[in-house]
C-alpha positions in Angstrom: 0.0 0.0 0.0 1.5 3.5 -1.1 2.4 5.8 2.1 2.5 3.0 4.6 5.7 2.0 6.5 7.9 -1.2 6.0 9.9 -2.6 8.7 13.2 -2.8 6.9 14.7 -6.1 8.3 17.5 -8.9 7.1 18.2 -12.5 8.3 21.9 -12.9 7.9 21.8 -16.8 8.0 25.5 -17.3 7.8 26.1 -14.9 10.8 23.0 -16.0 12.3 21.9 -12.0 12.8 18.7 -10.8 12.7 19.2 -7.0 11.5 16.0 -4.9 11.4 15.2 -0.9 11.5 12.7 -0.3 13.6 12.4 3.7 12.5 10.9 2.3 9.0 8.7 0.1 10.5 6.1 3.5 11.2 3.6 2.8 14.1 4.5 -0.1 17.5 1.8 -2.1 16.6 2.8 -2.5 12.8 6.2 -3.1 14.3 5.4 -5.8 16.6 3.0 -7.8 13.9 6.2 -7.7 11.7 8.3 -9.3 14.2 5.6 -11.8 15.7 5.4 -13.0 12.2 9.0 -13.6 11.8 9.8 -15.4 15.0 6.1 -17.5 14.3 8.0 -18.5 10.8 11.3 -18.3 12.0 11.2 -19.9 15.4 15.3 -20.4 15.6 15.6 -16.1 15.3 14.6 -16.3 19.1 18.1 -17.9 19.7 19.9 -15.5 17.5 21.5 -12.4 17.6 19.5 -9.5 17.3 20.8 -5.6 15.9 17.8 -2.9 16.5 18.0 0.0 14.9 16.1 3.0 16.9 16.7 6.2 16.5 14.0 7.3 17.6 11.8 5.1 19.1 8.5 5.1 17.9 6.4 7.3 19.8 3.4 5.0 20.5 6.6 1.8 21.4 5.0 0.9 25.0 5.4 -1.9 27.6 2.6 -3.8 26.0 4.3 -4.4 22.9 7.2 -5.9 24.6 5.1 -8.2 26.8 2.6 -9.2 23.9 6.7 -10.2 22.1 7.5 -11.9 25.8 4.7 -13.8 25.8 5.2 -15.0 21.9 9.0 -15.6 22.6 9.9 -19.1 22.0 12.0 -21.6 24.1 14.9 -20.2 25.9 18.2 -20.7 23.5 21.0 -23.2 24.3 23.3 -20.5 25.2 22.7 -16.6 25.7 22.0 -14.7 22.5 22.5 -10.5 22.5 20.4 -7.9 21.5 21.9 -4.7 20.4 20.1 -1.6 19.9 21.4 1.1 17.8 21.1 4.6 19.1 22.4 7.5 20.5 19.6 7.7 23.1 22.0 7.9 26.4 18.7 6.2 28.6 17.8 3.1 26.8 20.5 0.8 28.9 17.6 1.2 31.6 15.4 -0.4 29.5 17.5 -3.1 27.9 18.2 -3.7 31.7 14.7 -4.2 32.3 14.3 -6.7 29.1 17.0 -8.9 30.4 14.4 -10.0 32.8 11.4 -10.4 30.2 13.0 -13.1 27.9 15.2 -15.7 29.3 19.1 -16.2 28.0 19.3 -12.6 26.3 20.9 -9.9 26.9 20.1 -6.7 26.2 22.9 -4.2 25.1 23.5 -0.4 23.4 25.8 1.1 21.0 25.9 4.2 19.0 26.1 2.8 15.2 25.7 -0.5 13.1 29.7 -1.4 13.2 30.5 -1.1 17.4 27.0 -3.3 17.3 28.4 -6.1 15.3 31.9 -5.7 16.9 30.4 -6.2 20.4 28.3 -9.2 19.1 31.7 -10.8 18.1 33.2 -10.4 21.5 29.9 -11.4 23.0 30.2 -14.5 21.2 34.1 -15.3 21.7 32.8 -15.8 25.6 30.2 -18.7 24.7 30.7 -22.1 25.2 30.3 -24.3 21.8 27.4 -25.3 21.3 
């Protein structure tokens, strides 16, 4: 449909990243059905490594969209996956603290761009056992 918003997302399976750019996605709701659909599909992306792109938020993002994603998340992976969110937004550790509780073996981190995000997944993973 012309004028509406696309959640601009890639599935890296040789990395095993799940990219996505939340700021095209438009409204939270649209966002969330986007990636409720993925993991539904895609049920091993909930064990992956996740980059978010977000600046900004979107202004209607709320704690019921992350609990409606809670609530859909699948089994907790084998080992701890990251996500990284990508923004310059100096408060959002305090929520990625507060999402570490909400989904089981994931950790939620921040960096300012796209390159210290895949850099810190690297080390992230250089600490995990094999699987």
């Amino acid at each position: 449909m012309a004028g509406e918003a696309t959640l601009r997302y890639e599935i890296d399976e040789r990395a095993r990243i799940l990219s996505m750019d939340l700021v095209s996605g438009g409204a939270a709701d649209r966002i969330l059905d986007v990636i409720l659909g993925l993991i539904t599909a895609r049920p091993e992306l909930c064990g992956w490594d996740w980059i978010v792109e977000c600046e900004p938020l979107p202004d209607d993002a709320g704690t019921q969209h992350l609990a409606q994603l809670s609530e859909a998340w699948g089994p907790p992976p084998k080992v701890e996956a990251v996500t990284v969110f990508v923004t310059q937004d100096r408060l959002l550790h305090l929520w990625a603290r507060v999402m570490d509780f909400q989904f089981v073996r994931r950790k939620h981190l921040v960096e300012r761009d796209i390159e210290a995000a895949r850099r810190l997944i690297e080390r992230r993973r250089a600490l995990r056992p094999l699987r």
